[in-house]
Each structure stands twice: as C-alpha cells, then as structure tokens.
C-alpha positions as CSV (number, residue, x, y, z in Angstrom):
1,X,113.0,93.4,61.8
2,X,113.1,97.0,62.1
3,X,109.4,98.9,61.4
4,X,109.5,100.1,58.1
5,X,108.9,102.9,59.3
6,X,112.1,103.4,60.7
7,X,113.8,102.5,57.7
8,X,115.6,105.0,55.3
9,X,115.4,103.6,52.0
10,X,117.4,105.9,50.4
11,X,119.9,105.7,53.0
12,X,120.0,101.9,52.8
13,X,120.4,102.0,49.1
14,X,123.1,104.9,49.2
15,X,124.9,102.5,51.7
16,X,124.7,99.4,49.3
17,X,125.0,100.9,46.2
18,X,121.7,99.5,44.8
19,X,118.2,102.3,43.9
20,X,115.6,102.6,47.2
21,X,113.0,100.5,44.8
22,X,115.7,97.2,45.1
23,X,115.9,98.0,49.4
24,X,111.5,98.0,49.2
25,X,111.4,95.1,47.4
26,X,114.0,92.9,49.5
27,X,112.8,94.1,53.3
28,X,108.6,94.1,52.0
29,X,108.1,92.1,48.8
30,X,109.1,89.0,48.0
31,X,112.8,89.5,45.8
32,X,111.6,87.8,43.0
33,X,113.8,89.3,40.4
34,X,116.8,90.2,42.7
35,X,120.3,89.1,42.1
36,X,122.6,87.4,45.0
37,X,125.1,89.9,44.8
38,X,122.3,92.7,45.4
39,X,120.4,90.9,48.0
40,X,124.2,90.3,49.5
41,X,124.6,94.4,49.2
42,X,121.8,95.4,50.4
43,X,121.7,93.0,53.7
44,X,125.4,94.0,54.5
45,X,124.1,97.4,54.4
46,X,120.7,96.5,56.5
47,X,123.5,94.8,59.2
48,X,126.1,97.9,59.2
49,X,123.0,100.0,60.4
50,X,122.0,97.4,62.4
51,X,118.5,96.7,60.9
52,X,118.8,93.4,59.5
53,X,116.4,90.9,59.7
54,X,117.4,87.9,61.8
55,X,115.4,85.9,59.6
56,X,114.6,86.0,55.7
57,X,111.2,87.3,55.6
58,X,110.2,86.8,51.9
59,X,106.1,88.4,51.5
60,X,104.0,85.5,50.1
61,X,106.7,82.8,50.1
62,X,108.5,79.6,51.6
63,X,111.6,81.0,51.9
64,X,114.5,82.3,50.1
65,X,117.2,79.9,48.6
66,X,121.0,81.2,47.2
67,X,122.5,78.9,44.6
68,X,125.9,80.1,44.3
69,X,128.0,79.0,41.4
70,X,131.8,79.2,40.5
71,X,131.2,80.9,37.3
72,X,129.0,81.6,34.2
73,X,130.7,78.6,32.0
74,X,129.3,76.5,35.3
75,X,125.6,77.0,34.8
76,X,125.3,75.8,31.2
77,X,127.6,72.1,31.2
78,X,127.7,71.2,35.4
79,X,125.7,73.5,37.3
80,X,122.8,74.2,34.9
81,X,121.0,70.5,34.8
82,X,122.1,70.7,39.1
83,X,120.4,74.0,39.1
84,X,117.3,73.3,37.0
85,X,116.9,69.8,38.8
86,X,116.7,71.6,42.1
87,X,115.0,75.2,41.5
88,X,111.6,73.4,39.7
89,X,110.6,71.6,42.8
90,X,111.7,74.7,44.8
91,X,109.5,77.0,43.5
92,X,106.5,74.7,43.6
93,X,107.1,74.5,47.1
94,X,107.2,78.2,47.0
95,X,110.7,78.9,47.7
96,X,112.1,82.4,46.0
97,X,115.4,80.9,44.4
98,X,118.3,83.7,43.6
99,X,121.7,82.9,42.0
100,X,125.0,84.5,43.0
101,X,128.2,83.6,40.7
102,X,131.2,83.6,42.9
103,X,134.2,84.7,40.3
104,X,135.8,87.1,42.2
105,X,136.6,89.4,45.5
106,X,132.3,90.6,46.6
107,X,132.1,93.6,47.8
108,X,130.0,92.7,50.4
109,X,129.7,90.4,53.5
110,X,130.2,86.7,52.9
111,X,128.1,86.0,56.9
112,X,125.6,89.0,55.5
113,X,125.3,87.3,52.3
114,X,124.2,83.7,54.0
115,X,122.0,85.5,56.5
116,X,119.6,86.9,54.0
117,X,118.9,83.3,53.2
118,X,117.1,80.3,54.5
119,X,118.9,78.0,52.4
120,X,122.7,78.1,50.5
121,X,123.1,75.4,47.7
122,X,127.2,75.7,46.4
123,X,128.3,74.3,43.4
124,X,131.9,73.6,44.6
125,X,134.6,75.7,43.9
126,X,138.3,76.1,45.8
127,X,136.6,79.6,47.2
128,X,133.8,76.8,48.8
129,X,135.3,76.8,52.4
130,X,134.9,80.1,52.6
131,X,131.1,80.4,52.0
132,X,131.2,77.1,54.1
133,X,132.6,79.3,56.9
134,X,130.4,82.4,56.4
135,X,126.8,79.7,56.4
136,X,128.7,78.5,59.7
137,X,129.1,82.0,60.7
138,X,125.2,82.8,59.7
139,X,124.0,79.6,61.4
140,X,122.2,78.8,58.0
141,X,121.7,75.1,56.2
142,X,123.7,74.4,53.4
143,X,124.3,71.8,50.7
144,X,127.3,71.2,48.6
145,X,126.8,69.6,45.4
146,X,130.0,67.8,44.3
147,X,132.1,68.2,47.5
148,X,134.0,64.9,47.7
149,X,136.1,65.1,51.3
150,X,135.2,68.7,52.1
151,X,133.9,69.5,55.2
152,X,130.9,69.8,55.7
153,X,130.8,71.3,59.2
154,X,127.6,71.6,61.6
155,X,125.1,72.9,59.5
156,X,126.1,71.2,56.0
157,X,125.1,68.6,53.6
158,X,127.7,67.1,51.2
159,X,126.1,65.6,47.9
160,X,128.8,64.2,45.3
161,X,129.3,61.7,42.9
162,X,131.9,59.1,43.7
163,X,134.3,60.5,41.8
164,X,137.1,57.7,43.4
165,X,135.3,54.6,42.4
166,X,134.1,56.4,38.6
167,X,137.8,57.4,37.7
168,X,138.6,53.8,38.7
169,X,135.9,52.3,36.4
170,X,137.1,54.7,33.7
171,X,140.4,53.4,34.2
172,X,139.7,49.8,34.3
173,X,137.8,50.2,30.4
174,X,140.7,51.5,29.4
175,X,143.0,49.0,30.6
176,X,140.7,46.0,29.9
177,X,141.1,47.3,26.2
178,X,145.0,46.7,26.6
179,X,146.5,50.2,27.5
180,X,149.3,50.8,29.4
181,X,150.3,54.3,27.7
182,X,147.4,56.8,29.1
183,X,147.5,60.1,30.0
184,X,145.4,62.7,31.9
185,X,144.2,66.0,32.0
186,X,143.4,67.4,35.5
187,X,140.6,69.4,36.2
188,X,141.2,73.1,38.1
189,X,144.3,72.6,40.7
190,X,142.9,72.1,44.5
191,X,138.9,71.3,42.9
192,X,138.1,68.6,45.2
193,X,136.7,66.5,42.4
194,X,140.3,67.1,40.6
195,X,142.5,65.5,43.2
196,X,139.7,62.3,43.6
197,X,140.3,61.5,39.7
198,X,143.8,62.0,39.5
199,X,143.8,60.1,42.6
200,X,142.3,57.2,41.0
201,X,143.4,57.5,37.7
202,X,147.1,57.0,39.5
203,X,146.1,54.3,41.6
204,X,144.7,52.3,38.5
205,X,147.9,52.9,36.5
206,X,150.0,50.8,39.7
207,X,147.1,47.8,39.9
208,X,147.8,47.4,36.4
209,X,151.9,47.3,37.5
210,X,152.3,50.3,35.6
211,X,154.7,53.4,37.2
212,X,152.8,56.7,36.7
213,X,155.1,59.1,34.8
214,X,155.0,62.9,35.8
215,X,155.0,63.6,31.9
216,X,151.4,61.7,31.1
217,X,149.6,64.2,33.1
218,X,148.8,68.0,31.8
219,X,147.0,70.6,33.7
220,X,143.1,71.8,33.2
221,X,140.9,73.8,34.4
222,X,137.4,71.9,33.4
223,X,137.4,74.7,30.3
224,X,137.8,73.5,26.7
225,X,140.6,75.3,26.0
226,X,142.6,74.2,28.3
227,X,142.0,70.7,27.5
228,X,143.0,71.5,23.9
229,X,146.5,73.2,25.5
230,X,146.8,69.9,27.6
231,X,146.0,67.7,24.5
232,X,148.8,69.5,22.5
233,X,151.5,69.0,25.1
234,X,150.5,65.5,25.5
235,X,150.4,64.7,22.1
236,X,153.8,65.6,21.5
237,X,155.7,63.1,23.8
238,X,158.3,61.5,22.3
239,X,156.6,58.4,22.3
240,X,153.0,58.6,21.7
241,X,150.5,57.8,24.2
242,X,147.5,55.1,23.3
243,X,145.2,56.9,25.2
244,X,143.7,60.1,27.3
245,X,141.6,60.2,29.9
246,X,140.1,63.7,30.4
247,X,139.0,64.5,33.7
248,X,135.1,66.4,32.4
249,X,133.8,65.9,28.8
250,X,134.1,69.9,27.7
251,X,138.3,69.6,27.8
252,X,137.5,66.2,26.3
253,X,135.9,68.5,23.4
254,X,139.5,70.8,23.4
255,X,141.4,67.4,23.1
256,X,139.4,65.9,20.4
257,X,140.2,69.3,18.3
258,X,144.4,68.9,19.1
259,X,144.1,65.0,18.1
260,X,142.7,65.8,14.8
261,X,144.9,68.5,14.5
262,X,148.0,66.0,15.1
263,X,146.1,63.4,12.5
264,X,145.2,60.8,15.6
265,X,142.7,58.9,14.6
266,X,139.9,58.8,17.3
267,X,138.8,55.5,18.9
268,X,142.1,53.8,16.7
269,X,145.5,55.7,16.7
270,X,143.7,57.1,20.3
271,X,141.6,56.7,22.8
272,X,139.3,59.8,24.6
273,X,137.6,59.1,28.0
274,X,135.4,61.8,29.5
275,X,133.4,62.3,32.3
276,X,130.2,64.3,32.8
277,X,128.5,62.8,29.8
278,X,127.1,66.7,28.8
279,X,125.0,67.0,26.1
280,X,127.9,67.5,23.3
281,X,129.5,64.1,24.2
282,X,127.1,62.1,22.1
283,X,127.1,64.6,19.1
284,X,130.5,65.2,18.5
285,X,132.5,62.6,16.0
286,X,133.3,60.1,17.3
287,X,131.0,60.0,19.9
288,X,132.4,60.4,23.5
289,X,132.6,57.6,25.6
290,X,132.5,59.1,28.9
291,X,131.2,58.4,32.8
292,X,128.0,59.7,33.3
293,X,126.5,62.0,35.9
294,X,123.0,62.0,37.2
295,X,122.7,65.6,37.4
296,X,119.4,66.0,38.0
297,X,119.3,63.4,40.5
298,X,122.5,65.7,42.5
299,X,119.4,68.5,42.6
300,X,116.6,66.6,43.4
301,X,118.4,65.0,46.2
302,X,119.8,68.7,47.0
303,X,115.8,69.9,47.5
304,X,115.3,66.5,49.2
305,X,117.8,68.0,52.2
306,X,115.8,71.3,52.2
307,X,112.5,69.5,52.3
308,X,114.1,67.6,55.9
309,X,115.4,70.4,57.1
310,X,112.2,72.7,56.8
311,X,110.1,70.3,58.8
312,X,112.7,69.7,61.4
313,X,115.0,67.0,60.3
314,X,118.6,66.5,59.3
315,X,119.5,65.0,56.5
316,X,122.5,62.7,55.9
317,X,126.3,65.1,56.4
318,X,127.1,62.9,53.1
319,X,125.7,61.4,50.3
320,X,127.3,59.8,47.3
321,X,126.0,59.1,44.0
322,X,126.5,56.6,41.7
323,X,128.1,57.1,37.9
324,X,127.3,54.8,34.7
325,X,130.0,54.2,32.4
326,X,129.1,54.9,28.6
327,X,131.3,53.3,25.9
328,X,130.8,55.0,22.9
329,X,133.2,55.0,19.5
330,X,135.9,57.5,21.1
331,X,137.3,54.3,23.3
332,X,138.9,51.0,21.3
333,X,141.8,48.4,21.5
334,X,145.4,49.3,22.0
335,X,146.4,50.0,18.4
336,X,148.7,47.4,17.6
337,X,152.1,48.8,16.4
C-alpha cells in the first residue's frame, strides 16, 4: 500500500464521492461501519490513482468479507437467516463483515469492488455471473449460496439446496393425494433456482402421465404480489385447478390472499405448496405446507469454506443441501367433484 503519507485524502474522497473521514477509516482503521457500495467507491477511486492496496488490510482484524445481496426484500425472508447464520461465526473469528445490495447499475468497479475484499459471499441473483467474473477478475474466494448449475469458475464455491430433487418431492405429495390439475408459479425469470423447480415440477407432471399445459404456469418474481397476480390468473381458468404449487412461501402468502378472495377453500376446494418454510408459513391460516430450507445450515457451511480457505485449503466447487418436506393444513385430497 501506498505510505499514508502519500495519500491525499481529500482527493481520494473528491474522486469517490464519499467525506476524507470514510477514505482514513477504510486505508487505516478497520471499516467497521462502512457500506459495500462505499468501500466499492472509495477502492475504485484508490485504483484509478493507482494506490490501492493489493490486499485488504483491515487494522485489528481477520479480514474483510462482502455479502452482497439481490435486494432489500432478500435480507429479511432468504438472505437474512443465510446472512445471520454466516456473519456470527465470522466476526468471532474476527472478520469485518460489510453488505452491498446489488439492485441496480454501481457506480463503481465491479473487479475494484472484489479486490477490497478477502472474501465475497453472493446471494444469487441473474446479475451473479457478473460479480462471479469481477472475483475471477480480482483473483478473490467466493461462495455462492443457492447457485444450482452456475459456474462456479476457479476461485468459487457453490452451496445450494437441491432444488431438483425438493420440487420433485413437493410434486410427488401432491400427486400421492390424487392431483392431476396443479399449477405453478415461477420464481424471477432466468433465477437459477426458478428454472430447477419448474424443471421438476414439469418432469413430475409426465411421471404421473400427465401433459404439462402452458396455461397452469404464471410468472413470479419470489415477491408476494406477484404471487397474488399469478394466483388471480390461475384461478380463473376455465376449469379450476385442484392445486398450486408456488415456487417460495412469500408468493405462496400473495396466492393464499387471491384464493380467499375467489372463495377457494384452502387445504379442500385447493391445495397451496410452498417452499422456503419462512417464518409466516406456520402462522398464516391454514398453515403452509411447504419444503423446508436449512438456512442457517447454507451459512454455516458458507463460513466453513472461508475457514478452509484461510488456512490454505479448498473447499468442495459444490455442495448441495438437503430439504424436509413439511405437510401442514394448506395440502389435502383431490376434492371429489
């Protein structure tokens, strides 16, 4: 690094848009309190001069860690448990952890970004391939936390649930209880995740001898509201469908809303499958049946990688977790007509 006293503060901050106190406390202190995107500012400014560190250099600390996460909604249903799993043993181990949400165009280096990190954990997104490129670029570890197929490239970890074989099992308790009518509700188009469920959720339709129609599958985008748009569009075929299966529990939340709206009666007139089993699946009425993520287990497993990797070893390119299905009172028989 650069001898501070060679540094211009104020002309580092000017560059990056950020006060000189925000520059100090990134190059000499330890960025406890600093966001991603700043830390991403202020390092694309620190490599346009051409004084960036080539390694994180955090005062009193491990190391530095980025979580970066698709959006806000993300930390509180998906990301937050992933997140809190992982940051708790991070910090014990004296890692600084900063989060960065990735909604739209930075404006700063993506490569900059990564190289003012040790460590990049990325909630998965259909902007992931890019970061993926830029830790590539940075030459820094990374983890992806439900990834599916992506890849990983040289320096990654992928850590997903199986979403193929849960879908199926989701499918298979709704077709043991004699339905042959089911719809779907996709998560966000190109989502890795998205295309293993639908994937499975078609494949299960043909074992059962049953020809997937175009109509019985309405587009989400893992929000609630969508789910309740999807619902609505769904509900009104011509001739009813027995049962929905959702592809996360929050539209699941949107589509119990529509059914009641359209008198269905939950768990009789129609089944609701989820997947995620958040925290709102067991309180809402009827409770959610629903496939179950080990979240925390996704970020514990995510620190586990950092852990090899910090005393020289490489963890596993991919590792899949298991689900659990939970049948609750939103799942029941065909209803007989």
């Amino acid at each position: 690094m650069t001898h501070s006293e060679r540094l211009d503060l104020s002309h580092i901050a000017q560059v990056a848009g950020v006060n000189p106190q925000e520059v100090w406390q990134m190059v000499f202190g330890n960025r406890q309190g600093l966001s991603g995107e700043a830390i991403g500012r202020i390092q694309t400014a620190l490599d346009r001069l051409q004084q960036g560190p080539v390694e994180p250099q955090i005062k009193g600390k491990t190391g530095a860690i980025l979580i970066v996460m698709p959006n806000t909604n993300s930390f509180g249903t998906f990301g937050g448990p992933v997140m809190q799993a992982f940051s708790a043993p991070a910090q014990q181990h004296g890692y600084v952890v900063s989060s960065y949400v990735f909604d739209s165009e930075p404006n700063f280096s993506l490569v900059s970004l990564c190289r003012a990190f040790n460590y990049v954990l990325m909630i998965t997104t259909r902007e992931t391939s890019r970061l993926v490129e830029a830790c590539e670029s940075a030459g820094r570890p990374y983890i992806l936390a439900e990834a599916d197929d992506m890849n990983t490239g040289q320096n990654g970890v992928a850590i997903s649930l199986d979403n193929r074989l849960a879908a199926r099992t989701a499918m298979d308790h709704l077709l043991k209880l004699g339905h042959r009518r089911i719809g779907f509700i996709t998560g966000q188009p190109g989502h890795p995740a998205t295309e293993a469920r639908l994937e499975s959720y078609l494949a299960g339709l043909r074992s059962a001898g049953i020809e997937p129609d175009p109509a019985w599958i309405a587009t989400g985008d893992w929000e609630e509201e969508s789910g309740y748009q999807a619902a609505r569009k769904l509900l009104a075929l011509p001739q009813p469908l027995t049962a929905i299966f959702s592809s996360n529990d929050t539209m699941a939340l949107g589509l119990l809303r529509a059914a009641g709206e359209a008198n269905r009666r939950i768990g009789k007139d129609l089944s609701v499958m989820g997947f995620d089993d958040i925290e709102a699946a067991s309180r809402v009425t009827p409770p959610l049946t629903t496939m179950r993520q080990h979240l925390g287990e996704m970020g514990t497993t995510a620190f586990e990688c950092v852990r090899l990797w910090s005393i020289g070893q490489r963890p596993r390119s991919r590792i899949l977790l298991p689900a659990e299905l939970v049948i609750r009172q939103s799942t029941g028989p065909v209803p007989r007509r």
